[in-house]
N, C-alpha and C positions, 0 to 999 in steps of 0.2 A: 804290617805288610805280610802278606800270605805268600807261602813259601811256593813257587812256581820255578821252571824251566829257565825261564829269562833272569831271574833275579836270585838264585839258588847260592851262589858264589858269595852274597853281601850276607847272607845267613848261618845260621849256627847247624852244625852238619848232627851234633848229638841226638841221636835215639834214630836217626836215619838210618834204613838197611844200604849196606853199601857192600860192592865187588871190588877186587883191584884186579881189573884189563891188563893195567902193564906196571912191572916193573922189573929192575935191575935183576934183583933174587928170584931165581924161579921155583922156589918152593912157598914164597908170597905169592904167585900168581895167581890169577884163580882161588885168593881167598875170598870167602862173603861170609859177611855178619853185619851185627849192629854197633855203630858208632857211639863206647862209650866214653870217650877222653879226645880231647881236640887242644893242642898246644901251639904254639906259635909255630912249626916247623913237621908238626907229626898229629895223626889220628892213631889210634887204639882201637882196633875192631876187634869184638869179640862175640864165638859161637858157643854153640855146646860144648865143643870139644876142646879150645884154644880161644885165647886172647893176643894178641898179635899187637905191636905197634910199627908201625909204617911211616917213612918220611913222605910228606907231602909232593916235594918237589920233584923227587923222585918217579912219580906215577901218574896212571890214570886211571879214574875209579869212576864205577857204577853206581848214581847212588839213585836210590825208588823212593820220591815221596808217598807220601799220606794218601793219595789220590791214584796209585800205582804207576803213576808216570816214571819211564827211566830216565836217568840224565845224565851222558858221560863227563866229567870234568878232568881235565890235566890239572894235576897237582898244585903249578906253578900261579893259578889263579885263585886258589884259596890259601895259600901261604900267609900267616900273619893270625893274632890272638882273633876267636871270634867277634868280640867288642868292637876292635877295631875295622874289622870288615862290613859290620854295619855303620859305623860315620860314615864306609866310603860311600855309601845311598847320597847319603848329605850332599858329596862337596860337588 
């Protein structure tokens, strides 16, 4: 399945460019980089200058597929290991 707008959530967010919109710490705002680490509860975004990890639940993030589409996601919907976000397609 090809990673689109609609179904972006059931997929694996690494190598994805991603912004965080919103969160708690305002010196995480307004971070962008690429998504290199994705854990059951947190992403790892990292630039030229800093790598950063970030709780999921916490935010809302910009992420730009392959196609340059942007797509805002709250955190609270990709919470969970990637693996398991792709069964939820299945059920």
């Amino acid at each position: 399945m090809k990673r689109r707008s609609s179904n972006l959530v059931y997929h694996e967010l690494i190598g994805l460019r991603a912004r965080v919109l919103e969160y708690p710490d305002p010196s995480v705002k307004g971070f962008e980089g690429v998504v290199v680490d994705e854990t059951l509860k947190t992403l790892v975004l990292e630039n030229s200058s800093r790598r950063i990890r970030v709780f999921k639940e916490n935010g809302v993030f910009e992420f730009t597929l392959p196609d340059g589409e942007n797509v805002v996601i709250k955190g609270f919907k990709i919470l969970g290991r990637p693996w398991e976000r792709v069964k939820m397609v299945l059920r």
